[in-house]
C-alpha angles and dihedrals in degrees: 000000000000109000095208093043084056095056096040086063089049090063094061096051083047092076098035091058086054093041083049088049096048091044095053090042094052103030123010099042086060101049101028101027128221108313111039086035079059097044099037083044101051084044091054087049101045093048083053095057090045091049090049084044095050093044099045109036093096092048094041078055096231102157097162147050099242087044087054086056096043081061091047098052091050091053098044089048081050099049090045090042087051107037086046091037092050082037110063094017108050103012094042092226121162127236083257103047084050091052102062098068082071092061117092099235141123090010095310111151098164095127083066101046086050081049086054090045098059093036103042096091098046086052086049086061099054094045099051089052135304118322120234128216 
């Protein structure tokens, strides 16, 4: 795995996670309401960061599957760095009020999204051929 490659991916994901939230807010929560804008949201998020995955893994060289975990755990220690980083800096929101994205109610399937996050590239592997170690 190549660490700035990695990162280089996670970028990507980064505005398509804002370009997801703006879409549910203005469009989905009007027409579907709270809980099926969240879930079809945090589906249509996750799916983005699998496809990028998936795309990307043999660039990113990731070869194994310790190496496609490797690549998961430094895009899941961005996404957390950034979403509690935006959150308390520039949004002024407390621990508490953070925290509770990572609760399952009214449609909010963000944990999973986080799951998808960390095991995306590792999926990705499998997919593109047989993992190795």
């Amino acid at each position: 795995m190549q660490a700035p490659r990695t990162i280089a991916i996670w970028c990507l994901i980064l505005p398509g996670a804002v370009a997801n939230g703006i879409f549910r807010q203005t469009v989905l929560l009007p027409a579907l309401g709270t809980a099926a804008a969240f879930v079809l949201s945090g589906l249509m998020l996750a799916g983005w960061i699998l496809v990028l995955a998936t795309a990307t893994v043999r660039w990113m060289g990731i070869h194994t599957s310790r190496g496609a975990l490797g690549a998961g755990v430094i895009w899941l220690a961005l996404t957390l760095g950034f979403e509690f980083g935006f959150g308390a800096l520039v949004q002024g929101k407390s621990v508490p009020e953070l925290l509770q994205a990572y609760a399952f109610h009214d449609g909010n399937i963000w944990p999973l999204v986080l799951l998808t996050t960390l095991l995306a590239p590792l999926l990705a592997l499998q997919i593109r051929g047989a993992a190795r170690g």
